[in-house]
SEMIGU-817230 format. One record per residue (C-alpha): residue in one letter; chain; x, y, z. Coordinates in nm, 3 decimals, always signed. Layout:
N
a, A, X, Y, Z
...
END
This chain:
513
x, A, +7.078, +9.316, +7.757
x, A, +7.285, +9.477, +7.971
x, A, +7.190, +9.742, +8.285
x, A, +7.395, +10.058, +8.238
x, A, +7.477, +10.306, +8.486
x, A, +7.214, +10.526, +8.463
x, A, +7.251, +10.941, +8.398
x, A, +7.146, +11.161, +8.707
x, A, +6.818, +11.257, +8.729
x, A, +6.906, +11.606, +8.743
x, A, +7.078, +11.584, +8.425
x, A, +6.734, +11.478, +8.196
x, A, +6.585, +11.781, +8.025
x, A, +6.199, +11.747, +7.936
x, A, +5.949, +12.012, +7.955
x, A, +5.718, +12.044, +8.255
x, A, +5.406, +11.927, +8.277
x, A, +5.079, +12.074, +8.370
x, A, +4.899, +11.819, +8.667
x, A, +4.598, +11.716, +8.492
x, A, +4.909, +11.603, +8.220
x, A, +5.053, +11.429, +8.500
x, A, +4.724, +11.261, +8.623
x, A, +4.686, +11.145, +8.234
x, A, +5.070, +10.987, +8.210
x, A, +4.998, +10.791, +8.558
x, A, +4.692, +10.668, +8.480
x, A, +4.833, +10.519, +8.116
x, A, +5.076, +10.379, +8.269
x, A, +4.865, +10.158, +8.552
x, A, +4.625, +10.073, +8.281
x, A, +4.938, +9.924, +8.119
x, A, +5.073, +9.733, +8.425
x, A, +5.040, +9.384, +8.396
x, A, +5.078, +9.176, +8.739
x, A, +5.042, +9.482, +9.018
x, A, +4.893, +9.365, +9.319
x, A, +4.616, +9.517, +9.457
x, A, +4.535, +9.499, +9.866
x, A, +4.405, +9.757, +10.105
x, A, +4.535, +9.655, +10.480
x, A, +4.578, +9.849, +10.766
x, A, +4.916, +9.973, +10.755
x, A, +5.031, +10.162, +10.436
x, A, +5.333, +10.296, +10.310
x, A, +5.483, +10.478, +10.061
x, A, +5.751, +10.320, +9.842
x, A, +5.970, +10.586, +9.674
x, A, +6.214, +10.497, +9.394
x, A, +6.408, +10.843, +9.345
x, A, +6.436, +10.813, +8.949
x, A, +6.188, +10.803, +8.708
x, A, +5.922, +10.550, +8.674
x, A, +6.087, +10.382, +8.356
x, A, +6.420, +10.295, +8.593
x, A, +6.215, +10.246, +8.873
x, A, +6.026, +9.975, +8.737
x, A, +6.319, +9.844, +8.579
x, A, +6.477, +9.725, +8.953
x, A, +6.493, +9.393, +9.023
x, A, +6.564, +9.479, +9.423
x, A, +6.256, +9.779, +9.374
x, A, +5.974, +9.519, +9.272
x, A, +6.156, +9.251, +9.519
x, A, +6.078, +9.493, +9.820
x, A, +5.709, +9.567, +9.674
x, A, +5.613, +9.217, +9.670
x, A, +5.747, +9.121, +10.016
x, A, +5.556, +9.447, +10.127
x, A, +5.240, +9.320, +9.974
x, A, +5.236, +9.003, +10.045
x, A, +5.281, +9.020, +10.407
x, A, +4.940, +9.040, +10.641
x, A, +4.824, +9.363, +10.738
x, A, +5.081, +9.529, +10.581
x, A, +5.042, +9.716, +10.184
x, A, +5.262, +9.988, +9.994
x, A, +5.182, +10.262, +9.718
x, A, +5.441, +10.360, +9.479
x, A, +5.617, +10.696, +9.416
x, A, +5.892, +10.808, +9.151
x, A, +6.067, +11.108, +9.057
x, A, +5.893, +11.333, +8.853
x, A, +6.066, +11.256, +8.484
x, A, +5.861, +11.553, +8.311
x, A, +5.981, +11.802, +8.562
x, A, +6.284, +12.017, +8.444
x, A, +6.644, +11.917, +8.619
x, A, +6.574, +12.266, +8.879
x, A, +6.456, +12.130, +9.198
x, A, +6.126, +12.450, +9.210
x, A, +6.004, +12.218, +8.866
x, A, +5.967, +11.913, +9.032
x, A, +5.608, +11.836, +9.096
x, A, +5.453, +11.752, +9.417
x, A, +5.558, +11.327, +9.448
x, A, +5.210, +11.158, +9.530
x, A, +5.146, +10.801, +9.488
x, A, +5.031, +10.608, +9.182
x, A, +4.810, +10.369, +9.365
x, A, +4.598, +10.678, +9.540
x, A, +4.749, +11.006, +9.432
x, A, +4.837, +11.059, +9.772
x, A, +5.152, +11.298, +9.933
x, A, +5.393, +11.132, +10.141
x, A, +5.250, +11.308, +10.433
x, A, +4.958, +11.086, +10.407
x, A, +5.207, +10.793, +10.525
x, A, +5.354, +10.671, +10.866
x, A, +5.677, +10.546, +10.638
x, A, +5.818, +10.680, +10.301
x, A, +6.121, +10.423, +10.213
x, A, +6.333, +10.486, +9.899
x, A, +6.568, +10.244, +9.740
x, A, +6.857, +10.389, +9.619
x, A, +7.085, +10.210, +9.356
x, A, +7.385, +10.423, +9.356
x, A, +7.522, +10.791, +9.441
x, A, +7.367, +11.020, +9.232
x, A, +6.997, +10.936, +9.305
x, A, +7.064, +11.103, +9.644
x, A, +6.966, +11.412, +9.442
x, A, +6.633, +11.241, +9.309
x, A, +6.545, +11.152, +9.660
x, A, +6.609, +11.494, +9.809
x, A, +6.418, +11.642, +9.531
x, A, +6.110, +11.452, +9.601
x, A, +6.151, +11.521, +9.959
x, A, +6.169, +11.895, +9.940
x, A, +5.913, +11.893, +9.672
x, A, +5.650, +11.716, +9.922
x, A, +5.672, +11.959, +10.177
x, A, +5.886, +11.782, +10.398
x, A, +6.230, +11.917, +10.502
x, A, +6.526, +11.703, +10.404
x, A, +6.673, +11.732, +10.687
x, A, +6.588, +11.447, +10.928
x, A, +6.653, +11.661, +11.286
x, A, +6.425, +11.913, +11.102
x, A, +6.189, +11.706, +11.067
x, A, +5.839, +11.727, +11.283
x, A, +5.766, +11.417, +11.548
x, A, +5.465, +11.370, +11.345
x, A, +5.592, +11.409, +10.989
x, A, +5.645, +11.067, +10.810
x, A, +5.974, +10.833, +10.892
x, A, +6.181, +10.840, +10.605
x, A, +6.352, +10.499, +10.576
x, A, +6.644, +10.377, +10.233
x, A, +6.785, +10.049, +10.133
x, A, +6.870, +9.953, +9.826
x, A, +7.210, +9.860, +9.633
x, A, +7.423, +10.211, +9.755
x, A, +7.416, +10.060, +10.128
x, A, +7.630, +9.770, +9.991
x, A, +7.913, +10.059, +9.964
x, A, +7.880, +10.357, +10.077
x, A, +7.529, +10.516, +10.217
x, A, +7.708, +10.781, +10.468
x, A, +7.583, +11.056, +10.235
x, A, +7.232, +10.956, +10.287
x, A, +7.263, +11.000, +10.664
x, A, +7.149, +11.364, +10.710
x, A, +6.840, +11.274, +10.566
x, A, +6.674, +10.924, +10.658
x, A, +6.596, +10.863, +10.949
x, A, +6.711, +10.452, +10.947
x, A, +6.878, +10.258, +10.661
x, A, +6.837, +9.935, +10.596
x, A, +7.208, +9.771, +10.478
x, A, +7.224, +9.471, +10.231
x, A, +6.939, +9.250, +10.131
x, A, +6.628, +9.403, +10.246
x, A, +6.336, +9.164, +10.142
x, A, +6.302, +8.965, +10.482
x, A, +6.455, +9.297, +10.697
x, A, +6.192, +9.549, +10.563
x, A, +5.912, +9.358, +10.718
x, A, +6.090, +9.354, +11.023
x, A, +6.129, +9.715, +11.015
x, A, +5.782, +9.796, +10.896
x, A, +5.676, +9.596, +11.165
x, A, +5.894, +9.778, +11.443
x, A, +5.722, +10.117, +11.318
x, A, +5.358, +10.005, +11.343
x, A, +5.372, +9.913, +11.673
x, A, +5.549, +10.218, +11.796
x, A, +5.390, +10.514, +11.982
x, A, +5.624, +10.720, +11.838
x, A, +5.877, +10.800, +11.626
x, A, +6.135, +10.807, +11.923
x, A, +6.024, +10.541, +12.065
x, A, +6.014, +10.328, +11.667
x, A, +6.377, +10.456, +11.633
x, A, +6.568, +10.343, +11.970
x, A, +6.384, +9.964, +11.845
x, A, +6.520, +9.990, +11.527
x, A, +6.815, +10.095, +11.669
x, A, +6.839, +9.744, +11.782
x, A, +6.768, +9.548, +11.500
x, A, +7.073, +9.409, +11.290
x, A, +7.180, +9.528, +10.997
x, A, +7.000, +9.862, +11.052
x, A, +7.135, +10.179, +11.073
x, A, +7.004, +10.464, +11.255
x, A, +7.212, +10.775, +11.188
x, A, +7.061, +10.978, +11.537
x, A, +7.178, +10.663, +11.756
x, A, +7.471, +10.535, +11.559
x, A, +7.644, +10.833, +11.451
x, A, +7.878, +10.727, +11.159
x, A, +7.962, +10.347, +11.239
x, A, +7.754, +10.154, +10.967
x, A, +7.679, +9.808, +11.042
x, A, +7.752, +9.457, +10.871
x, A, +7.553, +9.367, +10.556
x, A, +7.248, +9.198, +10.575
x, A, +7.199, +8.828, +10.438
x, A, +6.892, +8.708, +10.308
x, A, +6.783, +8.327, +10.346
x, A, +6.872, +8.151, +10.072
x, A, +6.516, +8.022, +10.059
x, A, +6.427, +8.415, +9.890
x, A, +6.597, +8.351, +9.580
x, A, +6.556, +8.349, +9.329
x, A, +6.435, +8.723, +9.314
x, A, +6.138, +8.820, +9.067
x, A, +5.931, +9.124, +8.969
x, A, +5.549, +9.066, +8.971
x, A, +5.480, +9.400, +8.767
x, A, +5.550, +9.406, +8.424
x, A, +5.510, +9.758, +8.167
x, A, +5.562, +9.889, +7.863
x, A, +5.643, +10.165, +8.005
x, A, +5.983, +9.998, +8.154
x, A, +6.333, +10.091, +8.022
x, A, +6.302, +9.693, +8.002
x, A, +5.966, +9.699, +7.871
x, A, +5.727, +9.427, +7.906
x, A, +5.999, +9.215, +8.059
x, A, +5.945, +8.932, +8.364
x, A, +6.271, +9.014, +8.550
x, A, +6.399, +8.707, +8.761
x, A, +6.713, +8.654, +8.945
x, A, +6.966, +8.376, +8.817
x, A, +7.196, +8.404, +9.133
x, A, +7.256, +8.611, +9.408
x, A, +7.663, +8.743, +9.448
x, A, +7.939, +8.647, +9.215
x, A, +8.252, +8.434, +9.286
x, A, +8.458, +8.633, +9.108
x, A, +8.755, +8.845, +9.249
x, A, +8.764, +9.173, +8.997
x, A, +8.897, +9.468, +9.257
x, A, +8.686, +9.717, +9.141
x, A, +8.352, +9.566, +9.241
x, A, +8.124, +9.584, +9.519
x, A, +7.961, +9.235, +9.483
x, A, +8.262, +9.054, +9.442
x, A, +8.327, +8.697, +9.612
x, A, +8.389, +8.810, +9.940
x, A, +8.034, +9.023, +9.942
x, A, +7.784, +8.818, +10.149
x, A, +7.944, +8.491, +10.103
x, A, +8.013, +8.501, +9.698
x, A, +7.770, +8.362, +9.473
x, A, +7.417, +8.212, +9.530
x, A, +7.267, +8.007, +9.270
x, A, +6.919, +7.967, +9.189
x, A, +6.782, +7.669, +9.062
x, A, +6.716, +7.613, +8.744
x, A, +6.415, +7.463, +8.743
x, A, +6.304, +7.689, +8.978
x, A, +6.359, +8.027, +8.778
x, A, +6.167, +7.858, +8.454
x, A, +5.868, +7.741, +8.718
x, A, +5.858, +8.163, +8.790
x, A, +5.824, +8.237, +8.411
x, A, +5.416, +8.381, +8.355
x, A, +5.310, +8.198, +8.048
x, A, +5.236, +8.507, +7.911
x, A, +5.556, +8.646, +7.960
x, A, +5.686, +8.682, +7.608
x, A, +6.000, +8.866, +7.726
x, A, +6.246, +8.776, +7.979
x, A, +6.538, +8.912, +8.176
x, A, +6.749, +8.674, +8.364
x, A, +6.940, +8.937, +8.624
x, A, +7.233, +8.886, +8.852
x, A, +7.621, +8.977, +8.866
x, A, +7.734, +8.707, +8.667
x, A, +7.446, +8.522, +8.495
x, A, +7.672, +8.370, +8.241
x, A, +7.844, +8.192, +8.531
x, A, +7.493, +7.987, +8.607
x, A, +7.634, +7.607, +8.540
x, A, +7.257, +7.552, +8.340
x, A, +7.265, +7.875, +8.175
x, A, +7.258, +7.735, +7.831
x, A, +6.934, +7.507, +7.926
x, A, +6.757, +7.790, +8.071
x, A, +6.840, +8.037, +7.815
x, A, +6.757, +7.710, +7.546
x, A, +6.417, +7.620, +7.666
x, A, +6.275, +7.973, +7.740
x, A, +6.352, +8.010, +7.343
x, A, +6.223, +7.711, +7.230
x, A, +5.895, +7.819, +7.434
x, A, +5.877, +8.106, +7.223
x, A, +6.027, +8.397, +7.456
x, A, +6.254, +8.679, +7.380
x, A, +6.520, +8.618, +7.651
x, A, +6.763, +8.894, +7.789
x, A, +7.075, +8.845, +8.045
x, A, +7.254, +9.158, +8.258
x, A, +7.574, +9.025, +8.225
x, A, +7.806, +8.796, +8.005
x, A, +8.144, +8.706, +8.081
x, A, +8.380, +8.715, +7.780
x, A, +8.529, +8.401, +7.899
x, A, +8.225, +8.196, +7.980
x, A, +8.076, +8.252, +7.590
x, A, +8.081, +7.932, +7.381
x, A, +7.903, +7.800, +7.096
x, A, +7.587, +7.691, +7.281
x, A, +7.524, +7.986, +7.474
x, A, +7.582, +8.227, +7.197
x, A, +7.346, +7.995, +6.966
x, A, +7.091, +7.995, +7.240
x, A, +7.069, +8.354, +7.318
x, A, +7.043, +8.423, +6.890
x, A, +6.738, +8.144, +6.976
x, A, +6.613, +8.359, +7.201
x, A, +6.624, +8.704, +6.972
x, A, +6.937, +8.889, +7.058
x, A, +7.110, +9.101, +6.751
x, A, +7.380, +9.192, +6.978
x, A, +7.630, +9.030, +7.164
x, A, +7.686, +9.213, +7.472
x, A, +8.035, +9.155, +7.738
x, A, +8.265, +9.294, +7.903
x, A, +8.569, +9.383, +7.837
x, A, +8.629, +9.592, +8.180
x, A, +9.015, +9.721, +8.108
x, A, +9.156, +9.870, +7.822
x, A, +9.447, +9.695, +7.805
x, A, +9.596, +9.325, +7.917
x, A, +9.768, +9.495, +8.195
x, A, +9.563, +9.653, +8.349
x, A, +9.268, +9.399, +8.323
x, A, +9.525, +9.187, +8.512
x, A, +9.549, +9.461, +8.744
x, A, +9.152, +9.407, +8.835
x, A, +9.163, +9.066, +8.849
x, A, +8.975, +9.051, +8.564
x, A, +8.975, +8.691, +8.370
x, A, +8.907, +8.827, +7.991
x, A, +9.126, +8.786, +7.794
x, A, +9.228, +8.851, +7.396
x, A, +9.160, +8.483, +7.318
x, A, +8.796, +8.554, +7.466
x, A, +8.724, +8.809, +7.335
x, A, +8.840, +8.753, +6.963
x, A, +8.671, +8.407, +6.975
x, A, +8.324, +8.660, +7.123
x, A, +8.337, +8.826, +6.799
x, A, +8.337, +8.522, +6.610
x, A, +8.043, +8.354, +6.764
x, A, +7.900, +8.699, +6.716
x, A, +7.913, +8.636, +6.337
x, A, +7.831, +8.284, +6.324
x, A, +7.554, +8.298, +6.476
x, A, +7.423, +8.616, +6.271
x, A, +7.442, +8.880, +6.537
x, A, +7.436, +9.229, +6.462
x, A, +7.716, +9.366, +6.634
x, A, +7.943, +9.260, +6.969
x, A, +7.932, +9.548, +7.196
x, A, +8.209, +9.553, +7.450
x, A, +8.186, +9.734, +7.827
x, A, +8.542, +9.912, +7.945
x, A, +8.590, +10.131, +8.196
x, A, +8.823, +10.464, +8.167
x, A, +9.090, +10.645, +8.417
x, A, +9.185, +10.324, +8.568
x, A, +9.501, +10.347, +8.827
x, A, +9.846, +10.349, +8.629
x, A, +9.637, +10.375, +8.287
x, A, +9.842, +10.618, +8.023
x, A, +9.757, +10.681, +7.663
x, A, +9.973, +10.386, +7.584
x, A, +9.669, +10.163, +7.699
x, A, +9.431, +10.338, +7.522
x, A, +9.606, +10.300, +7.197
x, A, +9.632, +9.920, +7.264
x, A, +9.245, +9.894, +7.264
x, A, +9.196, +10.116, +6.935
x, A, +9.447, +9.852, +6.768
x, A, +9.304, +9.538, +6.937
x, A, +8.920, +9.686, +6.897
x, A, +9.023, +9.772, +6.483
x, A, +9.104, +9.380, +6.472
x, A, +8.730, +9.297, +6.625
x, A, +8.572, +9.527, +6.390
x, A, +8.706, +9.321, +6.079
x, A, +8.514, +9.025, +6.228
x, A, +8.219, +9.177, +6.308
x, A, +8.037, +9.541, +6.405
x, A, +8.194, +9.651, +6.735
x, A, +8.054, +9.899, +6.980
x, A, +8.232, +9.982, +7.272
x, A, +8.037, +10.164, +7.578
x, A, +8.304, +10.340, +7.832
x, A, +8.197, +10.408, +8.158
x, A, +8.470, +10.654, +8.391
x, A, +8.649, +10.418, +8.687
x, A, +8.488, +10.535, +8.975
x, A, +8.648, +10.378, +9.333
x, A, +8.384, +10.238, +9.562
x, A, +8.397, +10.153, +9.911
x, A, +8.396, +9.820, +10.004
x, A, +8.646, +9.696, +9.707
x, A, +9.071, +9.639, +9.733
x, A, +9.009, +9.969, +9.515
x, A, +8.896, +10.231, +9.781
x, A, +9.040, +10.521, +9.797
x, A, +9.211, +10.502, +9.426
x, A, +9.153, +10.907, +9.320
x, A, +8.959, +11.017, +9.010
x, A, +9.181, +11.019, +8.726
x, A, +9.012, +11.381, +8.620
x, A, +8.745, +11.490, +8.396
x, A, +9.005, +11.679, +8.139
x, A, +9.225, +11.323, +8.158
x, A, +8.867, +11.111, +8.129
x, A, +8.762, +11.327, +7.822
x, A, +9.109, +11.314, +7.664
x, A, +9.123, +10.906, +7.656
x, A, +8.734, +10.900, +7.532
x, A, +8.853, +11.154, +7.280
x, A, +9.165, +10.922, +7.184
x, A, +8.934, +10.607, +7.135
x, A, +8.685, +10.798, +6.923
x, A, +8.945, +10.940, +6.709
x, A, +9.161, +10.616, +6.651
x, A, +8.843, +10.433, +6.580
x, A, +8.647, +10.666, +6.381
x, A, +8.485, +10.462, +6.081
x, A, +8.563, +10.117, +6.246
x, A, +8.402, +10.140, +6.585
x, A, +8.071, +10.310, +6.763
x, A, +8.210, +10.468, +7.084
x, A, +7.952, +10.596, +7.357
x, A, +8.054, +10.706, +7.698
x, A, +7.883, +10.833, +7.973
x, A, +7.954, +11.174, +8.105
x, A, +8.324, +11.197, +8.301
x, A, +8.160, +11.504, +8.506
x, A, +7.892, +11.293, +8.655
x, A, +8.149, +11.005, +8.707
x, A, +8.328, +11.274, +8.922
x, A, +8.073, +11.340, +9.111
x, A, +7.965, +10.980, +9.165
x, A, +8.273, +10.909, +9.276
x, A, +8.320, +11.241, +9.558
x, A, +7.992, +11.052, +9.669
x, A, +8.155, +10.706, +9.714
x, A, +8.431, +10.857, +9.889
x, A, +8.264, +11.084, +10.064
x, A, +8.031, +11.104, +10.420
x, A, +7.714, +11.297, +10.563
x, A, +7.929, +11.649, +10.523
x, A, +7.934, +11.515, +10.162
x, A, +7.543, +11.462, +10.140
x, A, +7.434, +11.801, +10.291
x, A, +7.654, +11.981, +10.003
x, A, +7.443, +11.748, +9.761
x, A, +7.114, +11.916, +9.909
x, A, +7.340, +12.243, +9.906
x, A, +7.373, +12.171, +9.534
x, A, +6.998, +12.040, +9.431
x, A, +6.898, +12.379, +9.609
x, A, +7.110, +12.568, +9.352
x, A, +6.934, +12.386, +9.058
x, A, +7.097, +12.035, +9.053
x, A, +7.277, +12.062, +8.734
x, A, +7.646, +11.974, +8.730
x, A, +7.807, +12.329, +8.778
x, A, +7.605, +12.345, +9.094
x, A, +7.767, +11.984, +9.223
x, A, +8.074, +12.149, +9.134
x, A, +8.067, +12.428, +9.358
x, A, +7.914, +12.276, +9.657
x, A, +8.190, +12.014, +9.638
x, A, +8.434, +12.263, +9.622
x, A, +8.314, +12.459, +9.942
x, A, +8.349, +12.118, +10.144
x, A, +8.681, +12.055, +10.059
x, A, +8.764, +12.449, +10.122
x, A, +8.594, +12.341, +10.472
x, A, +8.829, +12.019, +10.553
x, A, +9.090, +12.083, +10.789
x, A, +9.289, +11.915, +10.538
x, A, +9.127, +11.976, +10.207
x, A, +9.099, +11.689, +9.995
x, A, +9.317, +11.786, +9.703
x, A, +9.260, +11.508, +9.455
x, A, +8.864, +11.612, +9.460
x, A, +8.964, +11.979, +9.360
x, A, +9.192, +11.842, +9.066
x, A, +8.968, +11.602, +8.963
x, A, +8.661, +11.895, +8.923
x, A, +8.860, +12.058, +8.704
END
């Protein structure tokens, strides 16, 4: 198992449905759901995830925030998502109301989104605008919900969200979202709710603190390890009990947000802990965290949550941390293929991100792969790294060929993107045409001995113009959802900021070519 950067919301083409359709696909899915809580208290909010229900429901940090929500007295949530059989143009997306109560967010004191990374911006202004509300915070009436995020993007870079929420919560929210729920209820108004928030740590309130983020919040260790109560069918994990392994990694690689020095490097959960979460009915599990192969008793609780039956899934496997046991255990467990990462094309520059792979690794990964009868070894690399030239791309075609002889090999290429918050801000974009040209160069030098899938260079652009970028960078996101939301509109509105700079940023302008 492995969680993949997901496409932008904007980018999924389905037909639109009618909303008796919509009433139907809701109510399917809660008569599906096995583990949601149901509460009715006082103080209700809604608790917007701005992609569609499948990814929604999918997130680890989501469900974590829905539990500590409901489980706290006096205090419940109802769940929204983006509309995923609306059309990308913002005028198809239907009116967001909740699943608990088919209610609009106008019916709430509090809509909070998570966000996971840049290009959901988009999904949440979309569901915004489609509820009636302006996206636009100062535009916003006194008595018109307070629109609160959190989530993964404020670990990096949530200036683009500013223009539109009215706080942020940054880092870990599970323990700080009560806090802040709290704060609101006992306002008498939404001034007054946003000067106290204003005071809290670890929250950000654009109108008070203009652009000066604060520190990342820390949860007590005592909240891991993470789980999700709800389990679907309906999940892009389906039917899967999603529990945290470890919080943080200890690893150094320069292109990563949660690397060591992110809220005090890795976390680990106990073992015997995370198999006490387990629901005995859970047939399916997904062990989640940055580096779950780096777990000391990953092998014992991979081992006995297969010899209890269960399918078992982890989000991510370090090539140098595979051995016989693990590898045996997780083909215990029902995995076909071995998924790792492989990060760099090349030796040199996977030296350049710190990156502790190595050939060895991953030639002995496609070994255990056939010993153990898997179906494949699929291998994650990222594209458009700094100093990268064709030269490294034809090193992985010959040392990928040599995997393939072993075993199946699949390779999934993701564009480098630069992300605040790493030794690699500020690295530019390689391009789109330079992007395209390497994925072209691995597809053609492995055709008939490798399956190569990348995700889209033009939304990696993007994506990144969002990491780098600030709340001038978020209003020409709204600028480009009003225009339809499809890529040639995020192209244009990017363009007219950077005609705007005093000193236009040049490397964005290249890079959208």
């Amino acid at each position: 198992m492995r969680f993949l950067r997901k496409q932008p919301p904007q980018a999924r083409r389905r037909a639109t449905a009618s909303p008796s359709s919509l009433r139907d696909i809701v109510r399917t899915r809660l008569a599906d759901e096995v583990g949601r809580i149901e509460k009715q208290a006082p103080f209700v909010v809604a608790l917007a995830y701005p992609s569609p229900y499948a990814a929604g429901m999918s997130s680890l940090g989501y469900q974590r925030v829905y539990r500590a929500i409901m489980e706290s007295p006096g205090l419940s949530c109802e769940r929204a998502f983006l509309d995923d059989a609306a059309e990308g143009d913002i005028l198809a997306q239907s009116r967001p109301l909740t699943y608990e109560s088919r209610r609009p967010f106008e019916a709430f004191p509090v809509v909070a989104f998570s966000v996971a990374y840049e290009i959901e911006i988009g999904g949440l202004l979309r569901m915004i605008e489609a509820a009636g509300l302006s996206p636009l915070r100062e535009e916003r009436a006194p008595t018109a919900p307070l629109v609160v995020a959190g989530g993964p993007l404020t670990f990096s870079n949530p200036l683009p969200l500013a223009p539109f929420v009215d706080a942020m919560i940054v880092g870990e929210a599970e323990v700080l979202v009560i806090e802040v729920l709290r704060v609101v209820e006992a306002s008498s108004s939404k001034t007054a709710a946003l000067e106290a928030l204003a005071r809290i740590p670890h929250v950000f309130v654009p109108s008070h603190h203009g652009s000066v983020l604060p520190s990342v919040a820390k949860a007590p260790d005592e909240e891991i390890p993470a789980w999700a109560p709800i389990r679907t069918p309906h999940a892009v994990l389906a039917d899967m009990f999603l529990v945290e392994t470890e919080r943080g990694c200890s690893r150094a690689c320069t292109y990563c947000v949660m690397r060591r020095s992110t809220n005090g490097g890795m976390r680990l959960a106990p073992a015997e802990k995370i198999l006490s979460l387990v629901p005995d009915d859970a047939r399916r599990v997904g062990l989640v965290g940055a580096a779950v192969s780096d777990h000391p008793r990953i092998v014992d609780i991979v081992r006995t949550l297969a010899d209890a039956g269960r399918e078992v899934g982890l989000s991510s496997l370090r090539p140098d941390r595979l051995t016989d046991d693990l590898v045996g255990a997780l083909r215990l467990a029902g995995a076909r293929t071995l998924t790792t990462a492989r990060d760099g094309p090349s030796e040199r520059l996977r030296d350049a991100l710190e990156r502790r792979a190595r050939p060895k690794h991953l030639a002995r990964a496609a070994e255990l792969a056939r010993k153990h009868g898997m179906d494949r070894l699929k291998l994650y690399l990222m594209v458009g790294l700094p100093g990268e030239t064709d030269a490294d791309i034809d090193e992985c075609a010959r040392f990928t060929t040599e995997l393939s002889r072993v075993v199946p090999v699949s390779l999934g290429i993701a564009p480098f993107c630069a992300k605040r918050n790493t030794p690699l801000d500020g690295q530019p974009f390689a391009g789109i045409d330079v992007v395209e040209h390497r994925i072209e160069l691995l597809r053609s030098g492995l055709r008939g001995r490798a399956d190569v899938r990348a995700t889209s260079a033009r939304w990696a652009w993007a994506e990144y113009v969002l990491a780098q970028g600030d709340a001038c960078t978020g209003l020409a996101v709204l600028d480009a959802v009003r225009s339809g939301g499809r890529f040639a509109a995020y192209r244009r509105a990017f363009e007219r900021l950077a005609e705007t700079r005093s000193a236009p940023p040049r490397r964005l302008q290249i890079a959208a070519v």
